[in-house]
C-alpha positions as CSV (number, residue, x, y, z in Angstrom):
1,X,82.3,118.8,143.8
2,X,79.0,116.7,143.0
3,X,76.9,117.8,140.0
4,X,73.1,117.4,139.3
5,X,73.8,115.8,136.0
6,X,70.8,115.5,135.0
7,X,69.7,118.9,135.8
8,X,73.1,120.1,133.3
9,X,71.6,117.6,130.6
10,X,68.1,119.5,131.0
11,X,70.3,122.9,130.8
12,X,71.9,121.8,127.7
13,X,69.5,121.1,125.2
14,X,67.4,124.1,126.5
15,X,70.2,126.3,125.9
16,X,71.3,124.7,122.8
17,X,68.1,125.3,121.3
18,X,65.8,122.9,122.4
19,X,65.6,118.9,121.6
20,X,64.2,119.7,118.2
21,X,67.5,121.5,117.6
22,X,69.8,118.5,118.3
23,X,69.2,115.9,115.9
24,X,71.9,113.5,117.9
25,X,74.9,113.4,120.5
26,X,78.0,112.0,120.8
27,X,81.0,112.3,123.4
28,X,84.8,111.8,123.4
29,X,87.6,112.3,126.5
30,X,85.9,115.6,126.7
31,X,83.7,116.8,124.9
32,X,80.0,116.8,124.4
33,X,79.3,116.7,120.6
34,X,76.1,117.7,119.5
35,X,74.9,117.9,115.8
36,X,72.3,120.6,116.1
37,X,69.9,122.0,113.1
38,X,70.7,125.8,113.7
39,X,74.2,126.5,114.9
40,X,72.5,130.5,115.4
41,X,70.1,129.3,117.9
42,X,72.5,127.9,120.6
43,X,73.1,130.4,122.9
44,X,77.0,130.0,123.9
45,X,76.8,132.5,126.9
46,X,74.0,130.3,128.3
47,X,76.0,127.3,127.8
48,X,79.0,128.6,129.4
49,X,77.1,129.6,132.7
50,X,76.1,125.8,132.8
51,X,77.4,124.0,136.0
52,X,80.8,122.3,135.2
53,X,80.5,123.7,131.5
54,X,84.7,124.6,130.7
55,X,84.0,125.9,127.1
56,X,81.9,125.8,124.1
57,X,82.9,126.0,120.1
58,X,81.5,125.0,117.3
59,X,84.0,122.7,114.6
60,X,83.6,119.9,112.3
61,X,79.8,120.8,111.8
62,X,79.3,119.7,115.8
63,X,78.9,122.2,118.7
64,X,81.1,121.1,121.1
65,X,80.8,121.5,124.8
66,X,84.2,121.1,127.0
67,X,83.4,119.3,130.3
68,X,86.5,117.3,130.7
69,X,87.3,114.3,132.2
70,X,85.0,112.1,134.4
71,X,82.1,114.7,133.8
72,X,80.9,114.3,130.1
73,X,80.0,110.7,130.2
74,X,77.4,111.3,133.0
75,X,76.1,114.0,131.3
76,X,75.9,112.3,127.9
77,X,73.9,109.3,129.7
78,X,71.7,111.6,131.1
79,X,71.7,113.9,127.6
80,X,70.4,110.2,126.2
81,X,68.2,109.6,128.5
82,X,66.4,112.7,127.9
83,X,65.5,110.9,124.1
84,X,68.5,112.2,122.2
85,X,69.3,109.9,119.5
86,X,73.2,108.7,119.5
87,X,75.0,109.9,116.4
88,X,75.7,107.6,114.1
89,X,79.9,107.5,112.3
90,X,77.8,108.8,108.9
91,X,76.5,111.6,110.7
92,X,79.5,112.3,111.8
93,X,81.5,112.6,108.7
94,X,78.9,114.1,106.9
95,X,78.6,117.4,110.0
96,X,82.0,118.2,109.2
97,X,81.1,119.3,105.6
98,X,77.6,120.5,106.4
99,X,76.7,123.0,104.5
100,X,79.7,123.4,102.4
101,X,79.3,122.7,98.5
102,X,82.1,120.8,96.3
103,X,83.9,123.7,96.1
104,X,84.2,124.8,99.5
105,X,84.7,121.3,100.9
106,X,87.7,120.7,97.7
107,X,89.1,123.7,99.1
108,X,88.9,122.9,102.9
109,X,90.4,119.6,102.0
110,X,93.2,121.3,100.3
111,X,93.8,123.9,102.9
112,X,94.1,121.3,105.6
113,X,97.2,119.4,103.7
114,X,98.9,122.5,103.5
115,X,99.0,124.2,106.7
116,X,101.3,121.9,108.5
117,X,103.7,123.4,105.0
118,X,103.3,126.6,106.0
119,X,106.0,127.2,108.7
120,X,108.6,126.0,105.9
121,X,107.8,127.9,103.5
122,X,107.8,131.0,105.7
123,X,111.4,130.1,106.6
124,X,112.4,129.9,102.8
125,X,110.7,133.0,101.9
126,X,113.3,134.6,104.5
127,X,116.2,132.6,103.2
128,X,115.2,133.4,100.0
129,X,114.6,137.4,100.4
130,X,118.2,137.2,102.1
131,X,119.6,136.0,99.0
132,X,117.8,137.8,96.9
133,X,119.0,141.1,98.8
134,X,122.9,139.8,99.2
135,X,123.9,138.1,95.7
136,X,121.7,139.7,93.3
137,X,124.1,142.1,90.8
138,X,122.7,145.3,91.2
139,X,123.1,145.1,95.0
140,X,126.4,144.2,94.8
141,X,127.2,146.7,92.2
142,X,126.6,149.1,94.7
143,X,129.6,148.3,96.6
144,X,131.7,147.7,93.6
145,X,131.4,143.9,93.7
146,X,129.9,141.1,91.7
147,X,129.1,137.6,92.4
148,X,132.2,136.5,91.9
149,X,133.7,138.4,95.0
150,X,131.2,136.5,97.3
151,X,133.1,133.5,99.0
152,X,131.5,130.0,97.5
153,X,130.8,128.1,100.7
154,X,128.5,131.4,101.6
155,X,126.7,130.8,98.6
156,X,126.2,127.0,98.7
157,X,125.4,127.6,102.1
158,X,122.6,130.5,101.5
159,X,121.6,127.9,98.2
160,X,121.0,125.3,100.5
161,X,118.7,127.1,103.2
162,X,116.7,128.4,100.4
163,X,116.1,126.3,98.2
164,X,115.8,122.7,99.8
165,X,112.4,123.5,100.9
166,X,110.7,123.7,96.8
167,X,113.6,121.3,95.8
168,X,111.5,118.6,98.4
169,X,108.1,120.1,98.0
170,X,106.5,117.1,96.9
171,X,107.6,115.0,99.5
172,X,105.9,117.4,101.9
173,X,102.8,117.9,99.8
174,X,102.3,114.1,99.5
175,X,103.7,113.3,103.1
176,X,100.6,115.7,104.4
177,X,97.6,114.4,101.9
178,X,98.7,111.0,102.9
179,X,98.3,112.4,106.2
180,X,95.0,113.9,105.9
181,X,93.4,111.0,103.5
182,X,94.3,108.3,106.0
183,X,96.9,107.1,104.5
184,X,100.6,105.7,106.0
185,X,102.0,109.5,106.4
186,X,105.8,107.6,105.6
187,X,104.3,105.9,102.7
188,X,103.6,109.5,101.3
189,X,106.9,110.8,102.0
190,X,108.8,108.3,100.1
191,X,106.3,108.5,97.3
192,X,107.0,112.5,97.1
193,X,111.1,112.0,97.6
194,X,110.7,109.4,94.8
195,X,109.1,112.4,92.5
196,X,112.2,114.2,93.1
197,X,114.5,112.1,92.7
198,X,117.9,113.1,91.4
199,X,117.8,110.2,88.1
200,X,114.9,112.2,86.9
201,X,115.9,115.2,85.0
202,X,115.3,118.7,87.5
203,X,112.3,120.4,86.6
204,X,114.2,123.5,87.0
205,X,116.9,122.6,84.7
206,X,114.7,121.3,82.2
207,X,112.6,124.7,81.9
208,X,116.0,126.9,81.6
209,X,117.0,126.4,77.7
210,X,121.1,127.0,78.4
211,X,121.3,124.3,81.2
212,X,121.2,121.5,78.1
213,X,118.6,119.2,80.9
214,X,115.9,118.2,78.9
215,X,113.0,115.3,79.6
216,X,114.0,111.4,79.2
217,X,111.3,110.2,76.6
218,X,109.4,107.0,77.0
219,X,108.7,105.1,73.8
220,X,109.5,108.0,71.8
221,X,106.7,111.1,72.8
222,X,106.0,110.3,77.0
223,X,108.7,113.2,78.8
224,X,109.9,112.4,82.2
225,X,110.9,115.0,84.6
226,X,111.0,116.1,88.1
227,X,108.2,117.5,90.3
228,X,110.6,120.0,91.8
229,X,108.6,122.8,93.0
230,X,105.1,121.1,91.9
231,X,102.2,121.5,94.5
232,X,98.8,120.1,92.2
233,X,100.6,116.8,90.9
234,X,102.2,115.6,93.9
235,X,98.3,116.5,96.1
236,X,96.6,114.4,93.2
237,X,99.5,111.2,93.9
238,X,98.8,112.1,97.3
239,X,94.9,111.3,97.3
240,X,95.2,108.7,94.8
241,X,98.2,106.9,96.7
242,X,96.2,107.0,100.2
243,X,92.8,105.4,98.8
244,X,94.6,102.9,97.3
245,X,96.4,102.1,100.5
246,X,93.2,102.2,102.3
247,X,91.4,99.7,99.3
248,X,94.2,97.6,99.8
249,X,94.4,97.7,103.5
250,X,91.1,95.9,103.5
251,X,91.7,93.5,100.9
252,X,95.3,91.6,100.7
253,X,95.3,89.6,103.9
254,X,96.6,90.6,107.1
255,X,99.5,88.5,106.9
256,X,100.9,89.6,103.8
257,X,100.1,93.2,104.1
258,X,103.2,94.8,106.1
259,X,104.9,93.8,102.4
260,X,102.3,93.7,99.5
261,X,100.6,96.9,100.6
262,X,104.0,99.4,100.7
263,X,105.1,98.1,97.3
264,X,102.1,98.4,95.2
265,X,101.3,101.3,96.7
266,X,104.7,102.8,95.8
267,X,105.1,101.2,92.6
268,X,101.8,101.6,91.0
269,X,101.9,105.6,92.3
270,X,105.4,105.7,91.0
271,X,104.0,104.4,87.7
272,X,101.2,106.6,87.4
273,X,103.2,109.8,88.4
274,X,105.5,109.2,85.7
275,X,103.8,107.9,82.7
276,X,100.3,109.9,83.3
277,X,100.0,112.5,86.1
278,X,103.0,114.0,84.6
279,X,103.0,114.2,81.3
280,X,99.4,115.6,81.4
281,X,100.5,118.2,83.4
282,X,104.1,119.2,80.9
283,X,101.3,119.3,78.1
284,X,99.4,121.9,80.2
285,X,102.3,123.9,80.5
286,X,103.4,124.2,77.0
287,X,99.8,125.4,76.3
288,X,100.1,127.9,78.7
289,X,103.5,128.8,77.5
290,X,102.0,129.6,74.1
291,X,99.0,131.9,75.7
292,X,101.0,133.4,77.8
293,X,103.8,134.5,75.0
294,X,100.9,135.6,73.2
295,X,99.1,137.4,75.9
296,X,102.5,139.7,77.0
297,X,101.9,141.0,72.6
298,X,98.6,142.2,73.1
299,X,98.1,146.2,73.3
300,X,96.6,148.2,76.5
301,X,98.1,146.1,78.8
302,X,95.6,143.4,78.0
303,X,98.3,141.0,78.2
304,X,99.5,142.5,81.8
305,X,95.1,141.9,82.8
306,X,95.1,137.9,81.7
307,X,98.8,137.0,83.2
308,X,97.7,138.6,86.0
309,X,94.5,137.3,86.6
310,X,95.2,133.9,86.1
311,X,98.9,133.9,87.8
312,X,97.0,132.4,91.5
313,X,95.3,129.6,89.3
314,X,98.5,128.8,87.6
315,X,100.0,128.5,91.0
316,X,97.8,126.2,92.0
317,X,98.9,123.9,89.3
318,X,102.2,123.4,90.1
319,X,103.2,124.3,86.5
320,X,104.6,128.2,87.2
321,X,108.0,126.8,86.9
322,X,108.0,126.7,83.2
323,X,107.4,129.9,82.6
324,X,111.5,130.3,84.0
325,X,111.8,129.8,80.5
326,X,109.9,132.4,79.1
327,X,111.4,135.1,81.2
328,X,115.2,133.6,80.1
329,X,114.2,134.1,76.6
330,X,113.2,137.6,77.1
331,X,115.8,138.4,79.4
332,X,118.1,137.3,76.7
333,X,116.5,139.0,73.4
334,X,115.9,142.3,75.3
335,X,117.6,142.3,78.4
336,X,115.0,143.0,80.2
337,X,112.3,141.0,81.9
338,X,108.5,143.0,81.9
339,X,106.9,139.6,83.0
340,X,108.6,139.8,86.4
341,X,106.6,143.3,87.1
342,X,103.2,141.4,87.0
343,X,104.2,138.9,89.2
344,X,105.9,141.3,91.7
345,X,102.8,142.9,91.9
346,X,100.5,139.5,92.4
347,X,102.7,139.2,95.6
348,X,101.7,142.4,97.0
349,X,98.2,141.9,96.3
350,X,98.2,138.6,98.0
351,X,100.3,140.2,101.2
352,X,97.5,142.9,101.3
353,X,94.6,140.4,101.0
354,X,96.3,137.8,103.8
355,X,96.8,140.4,106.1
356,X,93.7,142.2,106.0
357,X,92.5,138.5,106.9
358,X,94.6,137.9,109.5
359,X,93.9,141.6,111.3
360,X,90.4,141.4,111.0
361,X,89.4,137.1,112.1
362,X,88.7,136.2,115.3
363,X,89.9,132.2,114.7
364,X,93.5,131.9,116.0
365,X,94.9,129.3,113.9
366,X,94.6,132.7,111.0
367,X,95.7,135.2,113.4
368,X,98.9,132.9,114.2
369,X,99.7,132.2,110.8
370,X,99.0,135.0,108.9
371,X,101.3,137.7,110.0
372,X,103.9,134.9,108.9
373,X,102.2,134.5,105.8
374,X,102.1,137.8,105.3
375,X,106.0,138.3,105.7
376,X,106.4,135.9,103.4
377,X,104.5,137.2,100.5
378,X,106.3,140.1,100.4
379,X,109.7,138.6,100.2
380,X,108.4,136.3,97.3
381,X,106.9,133.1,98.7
382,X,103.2,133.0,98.4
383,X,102.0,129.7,99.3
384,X,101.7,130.5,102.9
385,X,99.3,133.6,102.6
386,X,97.6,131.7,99.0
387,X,96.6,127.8,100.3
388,X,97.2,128.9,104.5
389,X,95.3,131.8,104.5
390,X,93.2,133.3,101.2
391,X,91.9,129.6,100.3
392,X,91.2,128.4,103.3
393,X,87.8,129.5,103.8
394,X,86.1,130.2,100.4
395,X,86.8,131.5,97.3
396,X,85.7,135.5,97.7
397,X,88.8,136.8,98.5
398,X,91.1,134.3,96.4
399,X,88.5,135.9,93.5
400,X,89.3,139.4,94.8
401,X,93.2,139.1,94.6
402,X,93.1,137.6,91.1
403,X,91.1,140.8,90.2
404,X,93.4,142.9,91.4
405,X,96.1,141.3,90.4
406,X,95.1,141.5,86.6
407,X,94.7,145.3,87.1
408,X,98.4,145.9,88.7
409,X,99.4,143.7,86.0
410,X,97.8,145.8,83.3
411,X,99.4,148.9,84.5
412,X,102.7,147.4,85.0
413,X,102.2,146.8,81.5
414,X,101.1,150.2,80.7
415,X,103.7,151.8,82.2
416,X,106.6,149.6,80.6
417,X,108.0,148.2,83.9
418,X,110.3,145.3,83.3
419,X,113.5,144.0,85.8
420,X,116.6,143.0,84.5
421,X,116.7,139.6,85.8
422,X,114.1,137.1,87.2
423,X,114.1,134.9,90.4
424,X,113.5,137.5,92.7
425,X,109.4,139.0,93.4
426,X,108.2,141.7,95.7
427,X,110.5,143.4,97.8
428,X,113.4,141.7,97.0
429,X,112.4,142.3,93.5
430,X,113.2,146.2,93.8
431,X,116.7,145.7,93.4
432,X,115.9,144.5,89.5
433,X,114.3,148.3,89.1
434,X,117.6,150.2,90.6
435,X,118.9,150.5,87.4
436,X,116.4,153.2,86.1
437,X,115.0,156.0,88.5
438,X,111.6,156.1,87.1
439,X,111.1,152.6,86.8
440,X,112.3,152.3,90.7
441,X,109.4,155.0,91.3
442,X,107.0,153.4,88.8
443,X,107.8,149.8,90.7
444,X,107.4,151.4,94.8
445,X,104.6,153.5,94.0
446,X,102.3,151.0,92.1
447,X,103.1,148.4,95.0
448,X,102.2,149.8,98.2
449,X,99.1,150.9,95.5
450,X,98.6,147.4,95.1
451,X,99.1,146.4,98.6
452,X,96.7,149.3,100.2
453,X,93.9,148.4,97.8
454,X,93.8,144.4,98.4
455,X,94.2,145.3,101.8
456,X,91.4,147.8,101.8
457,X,88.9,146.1,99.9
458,X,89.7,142.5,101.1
459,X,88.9,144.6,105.0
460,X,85.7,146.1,104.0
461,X,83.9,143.3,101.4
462,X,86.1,140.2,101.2
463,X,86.6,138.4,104.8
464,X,85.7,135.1,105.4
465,X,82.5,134.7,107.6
466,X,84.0,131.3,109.2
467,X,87.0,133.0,109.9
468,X,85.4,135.4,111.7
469,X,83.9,133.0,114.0
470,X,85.7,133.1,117.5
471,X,87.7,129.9,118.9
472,X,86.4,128.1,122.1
473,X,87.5,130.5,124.6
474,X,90.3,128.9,127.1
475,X,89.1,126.4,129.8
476,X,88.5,127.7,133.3
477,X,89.0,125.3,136.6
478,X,85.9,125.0,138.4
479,X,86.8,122.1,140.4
480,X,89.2,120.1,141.2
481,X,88.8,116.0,142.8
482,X,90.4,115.4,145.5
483,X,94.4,114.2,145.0
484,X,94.8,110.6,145.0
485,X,96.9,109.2,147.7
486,X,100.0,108.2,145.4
487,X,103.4,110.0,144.8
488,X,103.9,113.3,142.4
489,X,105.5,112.2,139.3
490,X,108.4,114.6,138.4
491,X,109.0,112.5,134.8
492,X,106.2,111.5,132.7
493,X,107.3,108.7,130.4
494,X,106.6,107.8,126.5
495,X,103.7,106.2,126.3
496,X,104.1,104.1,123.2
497,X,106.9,103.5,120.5
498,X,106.6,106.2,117.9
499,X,107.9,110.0,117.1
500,X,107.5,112.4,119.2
501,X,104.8,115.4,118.3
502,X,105.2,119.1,119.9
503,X,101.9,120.6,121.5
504,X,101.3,122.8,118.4
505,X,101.6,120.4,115.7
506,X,98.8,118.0,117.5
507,X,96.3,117.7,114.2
508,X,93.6,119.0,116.9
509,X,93.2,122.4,117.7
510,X,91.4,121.5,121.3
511,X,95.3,120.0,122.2
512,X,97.5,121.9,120.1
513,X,96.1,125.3,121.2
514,X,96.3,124.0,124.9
515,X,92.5,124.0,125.6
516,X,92.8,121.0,128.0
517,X,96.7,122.0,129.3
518,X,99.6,121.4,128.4
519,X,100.1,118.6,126.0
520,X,102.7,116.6,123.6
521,X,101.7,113.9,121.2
522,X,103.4,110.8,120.0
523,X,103.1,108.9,116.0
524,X,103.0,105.5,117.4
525,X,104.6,102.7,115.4
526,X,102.9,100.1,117.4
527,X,99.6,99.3,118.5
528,X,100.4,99.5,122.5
529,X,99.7,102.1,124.9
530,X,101.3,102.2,128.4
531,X,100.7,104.4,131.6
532,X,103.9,107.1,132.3
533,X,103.1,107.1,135.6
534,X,102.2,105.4,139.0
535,X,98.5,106.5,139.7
536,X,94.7,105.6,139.7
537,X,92.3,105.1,136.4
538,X,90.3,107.9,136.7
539,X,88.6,107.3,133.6
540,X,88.3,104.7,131.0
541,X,86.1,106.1,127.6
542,X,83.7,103.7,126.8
543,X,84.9,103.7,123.3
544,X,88.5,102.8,125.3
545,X,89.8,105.6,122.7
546,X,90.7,107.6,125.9
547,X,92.0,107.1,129.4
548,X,92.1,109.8,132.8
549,X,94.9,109.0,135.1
550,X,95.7,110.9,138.6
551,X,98.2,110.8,140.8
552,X,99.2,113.4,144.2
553,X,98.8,116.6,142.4
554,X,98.6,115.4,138.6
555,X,95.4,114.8,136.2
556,X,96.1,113.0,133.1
557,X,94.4,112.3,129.8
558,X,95.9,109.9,127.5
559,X,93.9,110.1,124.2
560,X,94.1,107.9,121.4
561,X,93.8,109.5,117.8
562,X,92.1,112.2,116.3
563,X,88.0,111.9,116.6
564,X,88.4,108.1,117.0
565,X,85.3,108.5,119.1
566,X,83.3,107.9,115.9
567,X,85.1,104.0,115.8
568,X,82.6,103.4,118.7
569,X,85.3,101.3,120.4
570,X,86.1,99.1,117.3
571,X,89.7,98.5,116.8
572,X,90.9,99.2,121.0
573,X,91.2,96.9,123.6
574,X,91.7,97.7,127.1
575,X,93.6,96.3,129.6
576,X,92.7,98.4,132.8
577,X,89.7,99.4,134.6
578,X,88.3,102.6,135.9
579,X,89.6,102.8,139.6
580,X,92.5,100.5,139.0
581,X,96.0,101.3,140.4
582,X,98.7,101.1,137.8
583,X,102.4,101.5,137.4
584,X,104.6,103.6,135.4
585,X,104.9,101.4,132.2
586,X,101.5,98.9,132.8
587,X,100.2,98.4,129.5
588,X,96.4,100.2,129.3
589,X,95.2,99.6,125.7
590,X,96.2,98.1,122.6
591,X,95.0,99.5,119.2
592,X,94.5,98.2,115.5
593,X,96.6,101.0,113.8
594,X,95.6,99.7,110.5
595,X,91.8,99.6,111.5
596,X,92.1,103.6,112.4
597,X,93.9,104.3,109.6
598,X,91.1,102.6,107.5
599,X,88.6,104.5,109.4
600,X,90.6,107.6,108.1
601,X,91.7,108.7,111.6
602,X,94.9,109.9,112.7
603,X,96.7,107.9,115.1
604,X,98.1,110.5,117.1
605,X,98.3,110.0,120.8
606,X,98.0,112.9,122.9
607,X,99.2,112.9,126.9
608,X,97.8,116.1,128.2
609,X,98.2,117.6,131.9
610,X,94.8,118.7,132.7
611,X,95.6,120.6,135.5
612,X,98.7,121.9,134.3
613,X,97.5,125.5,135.8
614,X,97.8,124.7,139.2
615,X,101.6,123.2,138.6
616,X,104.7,124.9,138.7
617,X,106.1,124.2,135.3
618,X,105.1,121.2,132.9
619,X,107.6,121.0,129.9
620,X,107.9,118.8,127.6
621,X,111.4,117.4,127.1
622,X,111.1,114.8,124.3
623,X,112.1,114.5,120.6
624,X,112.4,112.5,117.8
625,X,112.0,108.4,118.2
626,X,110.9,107.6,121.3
627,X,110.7,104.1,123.3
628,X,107.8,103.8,125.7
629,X,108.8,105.2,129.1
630,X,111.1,107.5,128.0
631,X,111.2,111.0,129.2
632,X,108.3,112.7,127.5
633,X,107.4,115.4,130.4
634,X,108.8,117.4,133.1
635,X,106.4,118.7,136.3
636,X,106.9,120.8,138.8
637,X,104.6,120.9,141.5
């Protein structure tokens, strides 16, 4: 179908607010990228009714405007023609924090490395509510049995799926801010597994007083331990360990960087874990050993109102663990364990708050995870719903949990609730209240309290605005070019060295949430890119970050790294032209992965089927290490 591009271009600005709305424009694959002055005054129904228009959202401080392949670049030239100014890689970076203060932009930062955590920690929050349920002693007591009558291999085996997933948290943390700084993701990982590694004395072990673990001391007063469980140190490494990468990137020549960079990266973050990042952070917690011991004396609950107040932001630390102490000493001077009740209670209050958040948004990435998250909180894990879900998008209704969580810790207080062991939060936690009638009834009743308030309040005064901002809606086909004369490829291969990346874990939502068809990514561990079919260059990006390829019945993007349209073409090289026939396994482009890496880009390539709704089935069948050509996708016409 022929367009009028310049009459779209014309359409466009007018409907986007008019040229003094759009201070420039930009374009990648797909997408039109305007940076306007008032996202309120672009009119997205307008937009959508534009001629070859597949979808409009607005992310990343840009309104973005889906035409797809072959179509954007003609309507960008004529967009520029029209005396739009050509946004600049500044402008760029600074859109996608536009508006947003320190805060919000710390907190944005810090969401993003943690999402791709999430589905983990959901899993362990299952494991662990399972265990929780099947081994604790008052359960079991209930059949007549104790721990002891529980095979051994069961319990290594339920030890194992819950608790690898905190025992390697670090790794993960730093793996991801390496990941999101533009750092070498593996550099990250190794970084976090050296954090935890089993010479250093278990964080866990070291804050229970009858396991005899205590810190290794450096030059007499400097303790060394584990990050087991940590969240705040291992981030900090993170962003530390992937500027200097990047410094270093640019400095120690090219010849001698596959070695120097790794090992001073490693060792100097090593270094600095160890000897400064950590210690700082054991000091913290013996101060807030000392309040909190202090706080649990005070009268009127008052203790119950700080502990619980504060309980988030001490999460956020990555310190909580040390307070397995304080609940073994009163567990073993009492026999009972009243700090527990506050922090069964902070759970519920954060499952109220995340799912009142997830019910009420219109953004899908929320509404996918949050149920999860939700789920989770109440069986005791509460990352997911705290970093995934409450902090992701301000600080209102992080704010409103802490309030109520100091208020359900006051009454806990009040009322004298305390478990008989610790561990175990939430609902799992009920079975450490079985012992005592009215403390089970005190414990059910003050939760679902807890939960229907946060969930109440959090609904009517406490939802994000940007999360109530709906997602691009899903593309529509409105045309179609005609098939190109060449055979329908049943097998797409690989089209680079690297690890394979499923659809939903693409760091984009415009391919992960399927926007442009079905897609699958690959890590690449070289700088090549080849074609996984026989067909005909549809499209080359000017920027060469991006190629279109078709064959009989089968549209193809091949797109090179996340928003590496703002590298203006800088670091890619291209070895086709549009028009050009090529072969499964033709080499297209070659890339300077250390140049986007610099540029603070992912690398991800994404191989999307753009017409994946007028085909049969398109699956993809690849996993782990892949060689280019490969089997990466299955069609069906």
């Amino acid at each position: 179908m022929n367009y009028d591009y310049a009459k779209i271009a014309k359409e466009v600005i007018q409907a986007v607010g008019g040229p003094q709305n759009i201070k420039s424009a930009a374009h990648c694959a797909t997408r039109l990228r305007l940076i306007v002055a008032d996202r309120s005054l672009a009119d997205d129904e307008k937009v959508g009714e534009i001629d070859a228009v597949k979808g409009t959202f607005f992310t990343a401080g840009q309104y973005q405007i889906i035409f797809g392949t072959g179509h954007v670049n003609r309507v960008y030239e004529q967009i520029t023609q029209l005396g739009i100014a050509e946004t600049t890689a500044s402008e760029a970076k600074e859109a996608k924090m536009d508006g947003k203060n320190q805060v919000q932009k710390a907190i944005r930062t810090f969401g993003d490395v943690f999402v791709p955590v999430i589905p983990a920690l959901v899993a362990t929050g299952l494991f662990l509510g399972l265990k929780g349920a099947l081994l604790n002693n008052n359960f079991l007591a209930l059949f007549g049995m104790t721990n002891a009558d529980i095979p051994q291999t069961f319990q290594v085996l339920v030890d194992v799926l819950s608790g690898t997933t905190f025992a390697f948290l670090p790794a993960i943390v730093c793996w991801s801010t390496f990941r999101v700084f533009g750092g070498s993701p593996v550099l990250g990982l190794i970084l976090g597994l050296m954090l935890v590694n089993g010479a250093l004395p278990n964080a866990y072990s070291v804050a229970d007083p009858s396991s005899g673990v205590t810190p290794l001391m450096l030059f007499g007063f400097i303790p060394i331990v584990g990050y087991q469980g940590s969240i705040l140190p291992a981030f900090v490494a993170g962003v530390i360990g992937s500027k200097l990468e990047k410094k270093l990137r640019k400095t120690v020549p090219a010849v001698f960087d596959f070695m120097i960079t790794p090992f001073l990266v490693l060792f100097v973050m090593l270094v600095l874990s160890l000897l400064v990042i950590g210690p700082l952070l054991h000091a913290l917690e013996n101060v807030l050993l000392v309040i909190v011991e202090y706080a649990l004396q005070l009268p009127l609950g008052i203790g119950g109102l700080i502990v619980g107040f504060f309980w988030s932001i001490i999460t956020l630390t990555g310190v909580h663990h040390i307070f397995n102490m304080l609940e073994i000493s009163l567990l073993a001077s009492t026999g009972f364990n009243p700090f527990n009740a506050i922090l069964c209670m902070c759970g519920f209050s954060s499952a109220g708050v995340c799912l009142a958040i997830s019910i009420k948004a219109r953004k899908k990435e929320i509404r996918a995870i949050g149920p999860s998250a939700t789920v989770s909180a109440l069986l005791g894990i509460g990352e997911p719903a705290l970093f995934g879900v409450i902090l992701r998008y301000g600080m209102k209704p992080f704010l409103l949990s802490c309030s109520i969580n100091g208020i359900a810790g006051m009454i806990a207080m009040l009322l004298g609730m305390k478990g008989t062991g610790n561990g175990i939060t939430t609902i799992p936690g009920l079975l450490l209240y079985i012992y005592s009638p009215s403390q089970l009834m005190m414990y059910v009743v003050l939760a679902i309290s807890t939960f229907a308030v946060a969930f109440g309040l959090c609904w009517f005064f406490a939802v994000p605005p940007e999360a109530m901002e709906a997602d691009h809606p899903k593309e529509t086909k409105k045309d179609a070019p005609a098939p190109a004369p060449i055979a329908f490829p049943d097998v797409l291969g690989a089209v680079a060295q690297g690890v394979f990346v499923p659809m939903e874990e693409i760091p984009d939502p415009t391919f992960s949430q399927g926007v442009l068809g079905v897609c699958c990514g690959i890590d690449p561990e070289t700088g090549k890119v080849y074609s996984p079919m026989d067909g005909k260059i549809s499209q080359l990006a000017d920027t060469l970050h991006a190629v279109g390829i078709e064959a009989e019945g089968v549209e193809l993007l091949i797109h090179v790294g996340i928003d590496t349209v703002e590298m203006k073409g800088d670091g890619f090289k291209s070895h086709v032209k549009e028009g050009q026939t090529v072969k499964k396994g033709d080499l297209l482009l070659t890339m300077d992965l250390a140049k986007i890496k610099a540029a603070g880009h992912p690398a991800t390539i994404m191989v999307a089927v753009t017409n994946s709704d007028d085909l049969t089935s398109v699956e993809a069948v690849a996993s782990g290490r892949l060689k280019p050509g490969d089997n990466l996708m299955c069609l069906k016409a």
